[in-house]
TORSE-666299 format. One record per atom (N, C-alpha, C): residue in one letter; x negated, y negated, z; residue number from 1; atom name. Coordinates in steps of 0.001 Angstrom, whole numbers, plus 500000, padded with zeros to 6 digits. Each point is the difference from the previous one (the first is absolute). Example, Ala and Ser with C-alpha at 12.3 -4.5 7.8 and 13.67 -1.06 7.14 Angstrom:
<atoms>
A, 486810, 505690, 507800, 1, N
A, 500890, 498810, 500000, 1, CA
A, 499100, 498800, 500000, 1, C
S, 500350, 498950, 499280, 2, N
S, 499180, 498810, 500060, 2, CA
S, 500770, 498910, 500730, 2, C
</atoms>
This chain:
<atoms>
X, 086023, 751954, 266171, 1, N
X, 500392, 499598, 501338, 1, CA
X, 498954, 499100, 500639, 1, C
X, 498934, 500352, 499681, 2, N
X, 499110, 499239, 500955, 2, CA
X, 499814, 498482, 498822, 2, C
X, 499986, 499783, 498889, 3, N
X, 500080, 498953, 499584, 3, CA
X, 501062, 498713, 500487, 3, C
X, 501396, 500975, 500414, 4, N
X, 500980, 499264, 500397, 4, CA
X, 499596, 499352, 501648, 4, C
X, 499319, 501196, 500518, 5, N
X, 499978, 499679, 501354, 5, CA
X, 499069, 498425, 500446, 5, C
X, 499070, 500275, 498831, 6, N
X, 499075, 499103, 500157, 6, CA
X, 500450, 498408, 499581, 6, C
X, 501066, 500060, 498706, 7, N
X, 500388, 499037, 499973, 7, CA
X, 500974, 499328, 500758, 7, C
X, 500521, 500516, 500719, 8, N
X, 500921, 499755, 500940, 8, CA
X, 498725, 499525, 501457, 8, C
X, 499209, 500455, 500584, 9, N
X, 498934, 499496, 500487, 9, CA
X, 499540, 498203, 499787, 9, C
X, 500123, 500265, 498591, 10, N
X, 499589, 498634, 499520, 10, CA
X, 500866, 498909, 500482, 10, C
X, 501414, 500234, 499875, 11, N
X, 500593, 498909, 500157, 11, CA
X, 500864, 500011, 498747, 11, C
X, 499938, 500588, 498869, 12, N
X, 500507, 500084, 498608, 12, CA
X, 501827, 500227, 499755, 12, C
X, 500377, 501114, 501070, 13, N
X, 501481, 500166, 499581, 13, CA
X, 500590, 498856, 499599, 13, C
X, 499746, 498697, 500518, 14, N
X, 500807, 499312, 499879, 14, CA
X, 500219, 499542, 498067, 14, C
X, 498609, 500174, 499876, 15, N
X, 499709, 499287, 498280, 15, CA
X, 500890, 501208, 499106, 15, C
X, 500210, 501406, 500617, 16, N
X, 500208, 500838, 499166, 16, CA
X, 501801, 499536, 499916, 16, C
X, 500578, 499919, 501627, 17, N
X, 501591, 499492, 500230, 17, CA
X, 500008, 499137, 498248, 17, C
X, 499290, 499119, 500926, 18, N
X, 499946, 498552, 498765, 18, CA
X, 500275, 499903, 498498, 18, C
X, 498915, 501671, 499581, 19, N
X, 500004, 500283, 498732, 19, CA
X, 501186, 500239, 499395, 19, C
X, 500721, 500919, 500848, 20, N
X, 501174, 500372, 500039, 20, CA
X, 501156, 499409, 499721, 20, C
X, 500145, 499382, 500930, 21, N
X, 500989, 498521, 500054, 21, CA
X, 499902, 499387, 498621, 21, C
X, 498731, 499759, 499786, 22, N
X, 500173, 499006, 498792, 22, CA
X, 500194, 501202, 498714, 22, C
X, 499989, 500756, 499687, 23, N
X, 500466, 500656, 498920, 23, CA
X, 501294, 500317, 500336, 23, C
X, 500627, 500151, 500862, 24, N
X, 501317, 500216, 499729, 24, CA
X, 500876, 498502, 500086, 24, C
X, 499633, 499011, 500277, 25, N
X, 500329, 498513, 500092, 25, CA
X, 500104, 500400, 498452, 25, C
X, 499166, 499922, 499476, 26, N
X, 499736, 499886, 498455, 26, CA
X, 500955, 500664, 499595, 26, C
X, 499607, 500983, 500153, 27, N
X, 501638, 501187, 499042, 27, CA
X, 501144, 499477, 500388, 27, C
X, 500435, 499625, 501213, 28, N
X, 501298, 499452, 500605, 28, CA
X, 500134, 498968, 499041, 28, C
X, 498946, 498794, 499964, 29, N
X, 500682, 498761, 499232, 29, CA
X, 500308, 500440, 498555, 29, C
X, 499925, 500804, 499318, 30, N
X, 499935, 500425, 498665, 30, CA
X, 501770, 500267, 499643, 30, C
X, 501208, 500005, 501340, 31, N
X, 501107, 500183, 500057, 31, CA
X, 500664, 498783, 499202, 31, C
X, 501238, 500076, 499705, 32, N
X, 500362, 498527, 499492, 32, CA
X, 500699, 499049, 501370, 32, C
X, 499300, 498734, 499931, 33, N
X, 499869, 499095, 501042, 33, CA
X, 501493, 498946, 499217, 33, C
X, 500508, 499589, 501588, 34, N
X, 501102, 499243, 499422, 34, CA
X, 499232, 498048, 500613, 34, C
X, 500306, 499516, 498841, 35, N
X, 499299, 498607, 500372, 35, CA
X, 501078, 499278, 501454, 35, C
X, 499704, 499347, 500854, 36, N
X, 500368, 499155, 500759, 36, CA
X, 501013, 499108, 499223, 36, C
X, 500964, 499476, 501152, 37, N
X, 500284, 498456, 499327, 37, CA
X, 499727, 498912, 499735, 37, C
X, 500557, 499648, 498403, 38, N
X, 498894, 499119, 499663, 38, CA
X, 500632, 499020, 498987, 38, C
X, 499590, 498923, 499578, 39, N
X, 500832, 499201, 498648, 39, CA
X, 498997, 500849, 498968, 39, C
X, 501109, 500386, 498799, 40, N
X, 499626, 500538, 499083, 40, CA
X, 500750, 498870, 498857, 40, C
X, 499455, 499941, 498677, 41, N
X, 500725, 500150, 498913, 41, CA
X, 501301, 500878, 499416, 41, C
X, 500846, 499040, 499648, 42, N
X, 501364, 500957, 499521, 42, CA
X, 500446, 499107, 498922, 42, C
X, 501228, 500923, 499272, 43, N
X, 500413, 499012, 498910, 43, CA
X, 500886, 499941, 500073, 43, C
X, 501361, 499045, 499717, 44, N
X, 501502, 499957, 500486, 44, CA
X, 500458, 499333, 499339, 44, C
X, 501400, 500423, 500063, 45, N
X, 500788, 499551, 498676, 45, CA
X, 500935, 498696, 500926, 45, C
X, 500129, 498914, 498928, 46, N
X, 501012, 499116, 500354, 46, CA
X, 500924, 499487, 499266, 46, C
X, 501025, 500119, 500002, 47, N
X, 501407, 500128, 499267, 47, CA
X, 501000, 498995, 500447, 47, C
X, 500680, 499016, 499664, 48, N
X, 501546, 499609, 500700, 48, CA
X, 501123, 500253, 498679, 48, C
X, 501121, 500100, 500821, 49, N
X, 501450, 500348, 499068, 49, CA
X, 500031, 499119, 498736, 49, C
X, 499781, 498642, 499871, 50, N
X, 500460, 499174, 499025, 50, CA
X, 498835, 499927, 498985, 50, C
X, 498822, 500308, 500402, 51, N
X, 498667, 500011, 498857, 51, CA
X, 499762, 500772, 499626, 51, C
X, 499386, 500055, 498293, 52, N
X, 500385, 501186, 499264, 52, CA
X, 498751, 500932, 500278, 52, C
X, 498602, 499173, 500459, 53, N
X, 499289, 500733, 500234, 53, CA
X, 499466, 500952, 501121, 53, C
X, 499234, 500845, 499794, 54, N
X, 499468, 500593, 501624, 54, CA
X, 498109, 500107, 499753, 54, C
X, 500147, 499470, 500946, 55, N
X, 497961, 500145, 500074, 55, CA
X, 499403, 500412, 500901, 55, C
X, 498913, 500687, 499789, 56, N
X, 499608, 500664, 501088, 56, CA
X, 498572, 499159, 500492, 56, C
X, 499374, 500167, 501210, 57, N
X, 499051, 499220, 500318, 57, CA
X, 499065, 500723, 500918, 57, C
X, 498796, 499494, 500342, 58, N
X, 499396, 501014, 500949, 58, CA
X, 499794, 498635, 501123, 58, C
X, 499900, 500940, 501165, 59, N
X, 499862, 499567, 501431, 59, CA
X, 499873, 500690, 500956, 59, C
X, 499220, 499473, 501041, 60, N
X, 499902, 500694, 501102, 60, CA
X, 500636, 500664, 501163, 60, C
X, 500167, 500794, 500159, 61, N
X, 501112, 500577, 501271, 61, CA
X, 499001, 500867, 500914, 61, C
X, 500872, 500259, 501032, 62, N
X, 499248, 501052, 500903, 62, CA
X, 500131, 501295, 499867, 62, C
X, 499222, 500777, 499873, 63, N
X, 500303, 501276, 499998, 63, CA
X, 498738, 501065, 500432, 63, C
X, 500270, 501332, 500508, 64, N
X, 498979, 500597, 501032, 64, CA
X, 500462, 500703, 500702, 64, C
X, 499264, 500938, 500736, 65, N
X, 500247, 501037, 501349, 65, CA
X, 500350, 499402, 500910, 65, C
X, 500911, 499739, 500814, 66, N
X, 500039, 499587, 501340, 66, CA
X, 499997, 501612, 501190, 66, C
X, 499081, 500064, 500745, 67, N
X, 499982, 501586, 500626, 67, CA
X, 501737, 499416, 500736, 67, C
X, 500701, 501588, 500101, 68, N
X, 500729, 499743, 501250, 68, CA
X, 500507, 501330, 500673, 68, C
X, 500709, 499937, 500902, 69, N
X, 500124, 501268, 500633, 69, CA
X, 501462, 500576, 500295, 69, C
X, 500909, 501427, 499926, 70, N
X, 500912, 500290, 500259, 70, CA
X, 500010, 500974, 500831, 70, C
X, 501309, 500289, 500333, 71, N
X, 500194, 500090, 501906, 71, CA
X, 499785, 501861, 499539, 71, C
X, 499522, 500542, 501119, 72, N
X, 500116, 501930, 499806, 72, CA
X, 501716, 500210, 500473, 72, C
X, 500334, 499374, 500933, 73, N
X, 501387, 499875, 500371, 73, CA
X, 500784, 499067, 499708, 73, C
X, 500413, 500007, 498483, 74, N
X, 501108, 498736, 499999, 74, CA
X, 500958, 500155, 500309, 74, C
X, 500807, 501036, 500433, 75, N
X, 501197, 499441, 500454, 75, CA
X, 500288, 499711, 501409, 75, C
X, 498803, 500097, 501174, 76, N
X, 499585, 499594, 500889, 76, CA
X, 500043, 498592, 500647, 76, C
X, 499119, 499087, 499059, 77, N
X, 499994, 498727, 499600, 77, CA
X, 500233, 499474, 498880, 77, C
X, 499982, 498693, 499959, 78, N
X, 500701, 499188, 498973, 78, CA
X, 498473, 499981, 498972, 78, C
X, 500208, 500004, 498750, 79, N
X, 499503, 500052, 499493, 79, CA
X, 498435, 498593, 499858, 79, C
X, 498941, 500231, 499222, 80, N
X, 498483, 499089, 500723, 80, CA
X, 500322, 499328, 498326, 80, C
X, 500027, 498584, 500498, 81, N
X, 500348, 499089, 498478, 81, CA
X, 498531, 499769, 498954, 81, C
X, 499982, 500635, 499302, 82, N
X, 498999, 500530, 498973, 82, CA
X, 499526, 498418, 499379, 82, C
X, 499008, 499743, 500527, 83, N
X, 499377, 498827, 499051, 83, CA
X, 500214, 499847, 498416, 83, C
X, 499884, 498956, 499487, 84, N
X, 499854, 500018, 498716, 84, CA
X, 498565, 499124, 499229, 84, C
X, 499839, 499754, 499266, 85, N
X, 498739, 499479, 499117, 85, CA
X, 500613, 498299, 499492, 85, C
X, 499785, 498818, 500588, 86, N
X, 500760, 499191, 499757, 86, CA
X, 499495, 498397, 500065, 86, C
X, 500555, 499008, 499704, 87, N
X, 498777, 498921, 499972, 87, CA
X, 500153, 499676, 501150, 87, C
X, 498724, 499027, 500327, 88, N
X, 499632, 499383, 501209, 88, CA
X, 499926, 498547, 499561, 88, C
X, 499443, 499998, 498842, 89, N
X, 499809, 498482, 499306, 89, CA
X, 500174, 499879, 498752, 89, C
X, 501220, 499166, 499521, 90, N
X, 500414, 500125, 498749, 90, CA
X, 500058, 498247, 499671, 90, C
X, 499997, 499880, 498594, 91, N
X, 500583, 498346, 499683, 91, CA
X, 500969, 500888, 498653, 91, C
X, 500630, 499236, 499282, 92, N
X, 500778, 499512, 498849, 92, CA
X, 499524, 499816, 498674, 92, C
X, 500537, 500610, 499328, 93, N
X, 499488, 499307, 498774, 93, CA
X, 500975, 500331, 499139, 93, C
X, 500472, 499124, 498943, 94, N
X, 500891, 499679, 498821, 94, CA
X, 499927, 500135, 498618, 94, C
X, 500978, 501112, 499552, 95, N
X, 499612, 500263, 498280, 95, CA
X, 501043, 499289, 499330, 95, C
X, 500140, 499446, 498621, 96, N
X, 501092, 499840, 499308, 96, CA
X, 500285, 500704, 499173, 96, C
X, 501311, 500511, 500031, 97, N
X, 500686, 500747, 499248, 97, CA
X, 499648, 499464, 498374, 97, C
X, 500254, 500322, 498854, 98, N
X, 500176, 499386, 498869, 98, CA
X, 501538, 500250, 499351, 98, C
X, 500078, 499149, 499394, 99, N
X, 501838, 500235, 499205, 99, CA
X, 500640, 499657, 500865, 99, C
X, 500293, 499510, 501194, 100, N
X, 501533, 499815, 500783, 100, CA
X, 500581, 498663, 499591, 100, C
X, 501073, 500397, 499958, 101, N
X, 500694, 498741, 499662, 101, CA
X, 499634, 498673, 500300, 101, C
X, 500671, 499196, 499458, 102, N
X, 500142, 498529, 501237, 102, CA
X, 501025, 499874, 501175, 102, C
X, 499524, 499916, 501078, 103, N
X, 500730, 499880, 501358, 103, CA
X, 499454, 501346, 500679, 103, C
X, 499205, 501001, 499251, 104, N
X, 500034, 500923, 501092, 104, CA
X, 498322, 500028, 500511, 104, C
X, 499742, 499900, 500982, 105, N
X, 498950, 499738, 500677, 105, CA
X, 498699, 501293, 499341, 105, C
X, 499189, 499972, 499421, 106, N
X, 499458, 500821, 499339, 106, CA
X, 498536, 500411, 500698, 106, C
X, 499827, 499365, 501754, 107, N
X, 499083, 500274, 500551, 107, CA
X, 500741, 501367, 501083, 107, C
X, 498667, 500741, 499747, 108, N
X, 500006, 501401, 501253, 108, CA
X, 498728, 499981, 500753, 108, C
X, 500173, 499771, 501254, 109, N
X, 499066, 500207, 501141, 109, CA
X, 499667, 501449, 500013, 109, C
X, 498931, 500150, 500573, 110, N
X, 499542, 501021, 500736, 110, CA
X, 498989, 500141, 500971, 110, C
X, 500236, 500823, 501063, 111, N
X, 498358, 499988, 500889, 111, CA
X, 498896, 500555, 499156, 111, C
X, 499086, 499307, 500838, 112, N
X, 498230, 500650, 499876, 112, CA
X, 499958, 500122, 500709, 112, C
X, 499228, 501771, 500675, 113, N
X, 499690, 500117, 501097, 113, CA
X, 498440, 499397, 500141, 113, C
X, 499641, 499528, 500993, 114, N
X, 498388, 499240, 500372, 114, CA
X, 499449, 501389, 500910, 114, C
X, 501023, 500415, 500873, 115, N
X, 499258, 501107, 501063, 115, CA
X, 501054, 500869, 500739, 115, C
X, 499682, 501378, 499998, 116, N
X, 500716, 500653, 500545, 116, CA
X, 500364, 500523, 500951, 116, C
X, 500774, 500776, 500518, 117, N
X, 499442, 500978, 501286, 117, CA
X, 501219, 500876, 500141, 117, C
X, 500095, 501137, 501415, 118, N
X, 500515, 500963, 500186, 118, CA
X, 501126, 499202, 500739, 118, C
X, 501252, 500102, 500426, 119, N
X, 500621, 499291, 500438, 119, CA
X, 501940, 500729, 499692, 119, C
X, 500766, 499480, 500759, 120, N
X, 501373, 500358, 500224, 120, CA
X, 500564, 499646, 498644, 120, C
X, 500854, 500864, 499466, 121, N
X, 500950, 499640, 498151, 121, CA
X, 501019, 498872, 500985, 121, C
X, 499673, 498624, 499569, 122, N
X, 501581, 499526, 499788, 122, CA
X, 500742, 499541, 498850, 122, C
X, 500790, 501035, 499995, 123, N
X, 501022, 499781, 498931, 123, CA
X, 500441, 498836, 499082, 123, C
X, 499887, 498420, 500599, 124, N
X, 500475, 498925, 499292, 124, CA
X, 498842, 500146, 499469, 124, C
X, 498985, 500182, 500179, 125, N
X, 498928, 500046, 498777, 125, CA
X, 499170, 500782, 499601, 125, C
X, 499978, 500989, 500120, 126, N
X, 499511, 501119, 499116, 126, CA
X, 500095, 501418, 499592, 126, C
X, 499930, 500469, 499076, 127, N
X, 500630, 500952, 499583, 127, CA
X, 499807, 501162, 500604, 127, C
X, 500346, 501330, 500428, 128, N
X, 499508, 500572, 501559, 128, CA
X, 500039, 501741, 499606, 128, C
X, 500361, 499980, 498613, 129, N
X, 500249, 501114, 499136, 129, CA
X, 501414, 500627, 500015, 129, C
X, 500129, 501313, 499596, 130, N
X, 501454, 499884, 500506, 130, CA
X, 500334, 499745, 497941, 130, C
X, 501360, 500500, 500163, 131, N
X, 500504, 499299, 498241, 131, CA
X, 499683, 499083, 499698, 131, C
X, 500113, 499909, 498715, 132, N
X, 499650, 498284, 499474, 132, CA
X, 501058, 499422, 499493, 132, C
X, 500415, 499067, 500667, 133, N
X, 501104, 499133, 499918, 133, CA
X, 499768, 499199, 498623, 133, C
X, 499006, 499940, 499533, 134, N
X, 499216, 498643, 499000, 134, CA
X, 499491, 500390, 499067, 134, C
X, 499358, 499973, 498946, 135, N
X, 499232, 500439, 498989, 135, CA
X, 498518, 500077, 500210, 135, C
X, 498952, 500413, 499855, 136, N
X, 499179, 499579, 499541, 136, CA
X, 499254, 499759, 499010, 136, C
X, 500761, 500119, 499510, 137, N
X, 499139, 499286, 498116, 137, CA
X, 501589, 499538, 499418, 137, C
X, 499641, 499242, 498688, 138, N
X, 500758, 498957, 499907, 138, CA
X, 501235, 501357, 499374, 138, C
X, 501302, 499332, 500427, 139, N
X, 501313, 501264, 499764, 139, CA
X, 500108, 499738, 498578, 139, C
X, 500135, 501420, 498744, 140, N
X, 500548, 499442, 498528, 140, CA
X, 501135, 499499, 499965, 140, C
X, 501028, 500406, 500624, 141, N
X, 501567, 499550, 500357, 141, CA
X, 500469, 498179, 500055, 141, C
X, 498688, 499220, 500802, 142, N
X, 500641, 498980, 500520, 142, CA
X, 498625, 499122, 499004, 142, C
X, 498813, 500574, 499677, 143, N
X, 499027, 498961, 498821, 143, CA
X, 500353, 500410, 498646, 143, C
X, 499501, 499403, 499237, 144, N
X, 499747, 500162, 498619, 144, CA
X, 498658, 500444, 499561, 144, C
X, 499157, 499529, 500722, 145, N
X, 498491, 500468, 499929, 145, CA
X, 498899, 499629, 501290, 145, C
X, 499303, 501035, 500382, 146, N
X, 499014, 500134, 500878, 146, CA
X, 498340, 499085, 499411, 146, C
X, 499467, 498905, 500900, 147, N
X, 498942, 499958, 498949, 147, CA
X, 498880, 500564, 500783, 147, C
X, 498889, 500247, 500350, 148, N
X, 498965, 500562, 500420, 148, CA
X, 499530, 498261, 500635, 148, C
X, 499181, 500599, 501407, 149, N
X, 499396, 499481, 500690, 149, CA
X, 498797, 498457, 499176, 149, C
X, 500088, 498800, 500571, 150, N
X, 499168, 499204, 499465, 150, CA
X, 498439, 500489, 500062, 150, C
X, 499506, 499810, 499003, 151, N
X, 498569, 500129, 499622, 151, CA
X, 499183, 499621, 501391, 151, C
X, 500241, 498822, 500462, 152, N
X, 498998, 499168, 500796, 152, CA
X, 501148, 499949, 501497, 152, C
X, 499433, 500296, 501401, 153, N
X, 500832, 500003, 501031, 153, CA
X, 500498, 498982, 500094, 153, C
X, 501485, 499778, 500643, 154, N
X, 500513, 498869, 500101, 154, CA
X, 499753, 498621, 501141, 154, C
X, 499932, 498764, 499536, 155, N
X, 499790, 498869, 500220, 155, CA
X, 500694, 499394, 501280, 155, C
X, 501419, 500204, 499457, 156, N
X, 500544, 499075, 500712, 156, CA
X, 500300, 500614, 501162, 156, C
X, 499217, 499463, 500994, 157, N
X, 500128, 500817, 501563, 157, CA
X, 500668, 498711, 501118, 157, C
X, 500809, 499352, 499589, 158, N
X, 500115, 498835, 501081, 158, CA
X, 501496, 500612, 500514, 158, C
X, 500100, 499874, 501133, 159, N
X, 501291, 500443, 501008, 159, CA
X, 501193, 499126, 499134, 159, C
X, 501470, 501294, 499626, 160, N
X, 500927, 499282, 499580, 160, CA
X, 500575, 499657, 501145, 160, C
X, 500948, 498916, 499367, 161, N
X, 500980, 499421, 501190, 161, CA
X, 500720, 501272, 500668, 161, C
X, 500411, 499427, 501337, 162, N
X, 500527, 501093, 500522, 162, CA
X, 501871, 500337, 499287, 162, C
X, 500200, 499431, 499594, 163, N
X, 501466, 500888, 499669, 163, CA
X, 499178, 500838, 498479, 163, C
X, 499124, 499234, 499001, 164, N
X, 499714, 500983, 498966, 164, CA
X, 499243, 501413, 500548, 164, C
X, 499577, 500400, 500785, 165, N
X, 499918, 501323, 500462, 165, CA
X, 501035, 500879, 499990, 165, C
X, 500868, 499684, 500912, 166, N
X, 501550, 500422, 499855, 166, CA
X, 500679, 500279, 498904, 166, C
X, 499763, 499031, 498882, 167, N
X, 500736, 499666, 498727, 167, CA
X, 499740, 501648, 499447, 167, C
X, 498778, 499938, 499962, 168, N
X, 499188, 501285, 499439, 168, CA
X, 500346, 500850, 499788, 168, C
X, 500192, 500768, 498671, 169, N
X, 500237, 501329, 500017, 169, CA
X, 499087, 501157, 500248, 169, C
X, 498738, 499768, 500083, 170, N
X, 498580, 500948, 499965, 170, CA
X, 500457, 500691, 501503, 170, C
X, 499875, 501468, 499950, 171, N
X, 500124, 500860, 500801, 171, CA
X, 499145, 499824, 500911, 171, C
X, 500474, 500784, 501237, 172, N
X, 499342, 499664, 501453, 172, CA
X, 498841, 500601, 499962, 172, C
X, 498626, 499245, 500795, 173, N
X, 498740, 500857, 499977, 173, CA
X, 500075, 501765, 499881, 173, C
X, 498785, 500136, 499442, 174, N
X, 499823, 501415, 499526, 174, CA
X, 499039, 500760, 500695, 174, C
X, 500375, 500811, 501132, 175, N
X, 499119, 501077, 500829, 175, CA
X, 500122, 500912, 499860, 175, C
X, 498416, 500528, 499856, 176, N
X, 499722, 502002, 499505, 176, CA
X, 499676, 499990, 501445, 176, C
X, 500518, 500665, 500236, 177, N
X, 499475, 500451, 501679, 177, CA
X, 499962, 501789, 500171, 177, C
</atoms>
């Protein structure tokens, strides 16, 4: 007792709080941490109806924690529209199919995400979870063969024309949220 008393005299509780704090900071972070949103690496398949092939490719998308919050009373109020993990800054970039015929356009666009953030799902462009309408990896049904991702990341990053976006069969951005 009197050791305590004295250190408390000193001015000390506070270093002991301190000690405290920081060992259980420590044990706390040792939980599994969910990363923020962020452009990550992914790999994705791109397929159209008339080419025999399907290839898969890697690229960047957004994906991450977005915090958000739900109501203690929902049927009170209308429900609080849950952010999603989604780009902020994206460009284009273009793979070619191999094997498609002649006449059938054998380029597939896709985004790169540049930067991400927390932000509202809209539907015309991105995927918001929910069923999957689409595949994600190349379907056996509609290819003949899947080939694995190019060795070296891809090149051709220049913006397609605007109707070849459209043309596109490559599925709508891909969010883990």
């Amino acid at each position: 007792r009197e050791r305590l008393m004295t250190w408390q005299r000193c001015g000390q509780p506070g270093l002991l709080l301190w000690m405290l704090l920081s060992v259980g900071g420590v044990w706390a972070s040792r939980g599994p941490l969910r990363p923020l949103c962020r452009p990550i690496n992914a790999t994705l398949a791109a397929e159209k109806e008339a080419c025999p092939i399907c290839i898969t490719f890697t690229t960047s998308i957004c994906a991450g924690y977005c915090p958000s919050m739900v109501r203690v009373m929902p049927a009170a109020l209308p429900p609080i529209p849950q952010p999603v993990c989604t780009y902020r800054e994206l460009r284009f970039a273009s793979i070619r199919l191999p094997g498609c015929p002649p006449g059938v356009d054998p380029m597939v666009s896709f985004p790169v995400a540049l930067s991400c953030h927390c932000g509202p799902c809209r539907l015309k462009t991105t995927d918001c979870g929910g069923p999957r309408d689409h595949p994600l990896a190349c379907a056996p049904q509609t290819s003949s063969s899947c080939k694995d991702p190019p060795s070296q990341p891809l090149t051709s990053t220049s913006t397609p024309t605007p109707g070849a976006s459209r043309r596109s069969s490559h599925p709508l951005p891909i969010n883990t949220s």
